[in-house]
N, C-alpha and C positions, 0 to 999 in steps of 0.2 A: 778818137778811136784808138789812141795808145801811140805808142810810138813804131814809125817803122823799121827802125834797127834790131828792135826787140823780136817783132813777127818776124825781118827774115833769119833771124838766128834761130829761131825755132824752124824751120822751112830746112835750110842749107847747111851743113858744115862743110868747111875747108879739109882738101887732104890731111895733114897736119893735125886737124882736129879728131878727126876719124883713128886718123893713125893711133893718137894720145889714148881715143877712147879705146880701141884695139888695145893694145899695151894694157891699159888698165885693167881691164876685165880679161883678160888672159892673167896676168900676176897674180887679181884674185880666185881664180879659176885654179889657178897653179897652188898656190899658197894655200887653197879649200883641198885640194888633192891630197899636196904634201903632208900637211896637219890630218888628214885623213887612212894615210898611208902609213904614218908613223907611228899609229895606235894600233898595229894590225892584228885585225881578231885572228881564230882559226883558220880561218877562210875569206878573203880578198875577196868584197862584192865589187869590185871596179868597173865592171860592165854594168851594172844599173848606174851606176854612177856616172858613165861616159852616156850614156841612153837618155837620163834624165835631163843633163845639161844641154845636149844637141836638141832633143826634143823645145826644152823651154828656149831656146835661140829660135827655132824655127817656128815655134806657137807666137813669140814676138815679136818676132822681126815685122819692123813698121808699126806698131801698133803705141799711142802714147799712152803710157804708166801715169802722168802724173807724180812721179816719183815726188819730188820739190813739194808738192804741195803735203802727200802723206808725211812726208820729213817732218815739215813745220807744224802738221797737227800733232804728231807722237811728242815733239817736242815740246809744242806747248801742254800738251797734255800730263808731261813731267816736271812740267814747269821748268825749261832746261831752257826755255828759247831767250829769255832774256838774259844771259849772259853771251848771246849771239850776236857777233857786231853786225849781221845784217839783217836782225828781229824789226827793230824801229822801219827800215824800209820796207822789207815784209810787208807788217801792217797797214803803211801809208798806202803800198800800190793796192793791197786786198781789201781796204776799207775804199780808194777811188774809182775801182772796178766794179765793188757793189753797186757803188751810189752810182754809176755810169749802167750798172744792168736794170736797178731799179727804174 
């Protein structure tokens, strides 16, 4: 059935871990802004821009993206993933998971 370290890390993160991800997607929030603000048309649309973000925080929150998995199809689809040191495990667990779904 997989392993259980792996299920509860999808389930739980640590304050720490939350924190890190906070921090992160703030910087690029911030960095999407800045880069945003420093091309400044006529007119500063900054409120759709503040609207848009909070909106998709709150249409997401809870909800799994899958993100990990879109990654590694884009990737292989550009053929980029096998210069990826964690392509070869990829594969093994997505190829053990079929054969476990089949």
């Amino acid at each position: 059935m997989g392993q259980p370290g792996v299920a509860k890390s999808r389930l739980a993160h640590s304050i720490p871990e939350v924190l890190l991800g906070s921090v992160l997607g703030i910087s690029a929030l911030s960095l999407f802004v800045w880069t945003y603000l420093r091309d400044v048309p006529t007119r500063t649309y900054f409120r759709p821009l503040v609207t848009v973000s909070v909106m998709l925080v709150i249409l997401l929150n809870g909800h799994d993206l899958r993100s990990e998995e879109l990654l590694h199809r884009i990737a292989n689809y550009l053929n980029l993933a096998r210069s990826c040191s964690g392509y070869a495990a990829y594969r093994r667990e997505r190829d053990r998971f079929s054969r476990i779904a089949s």
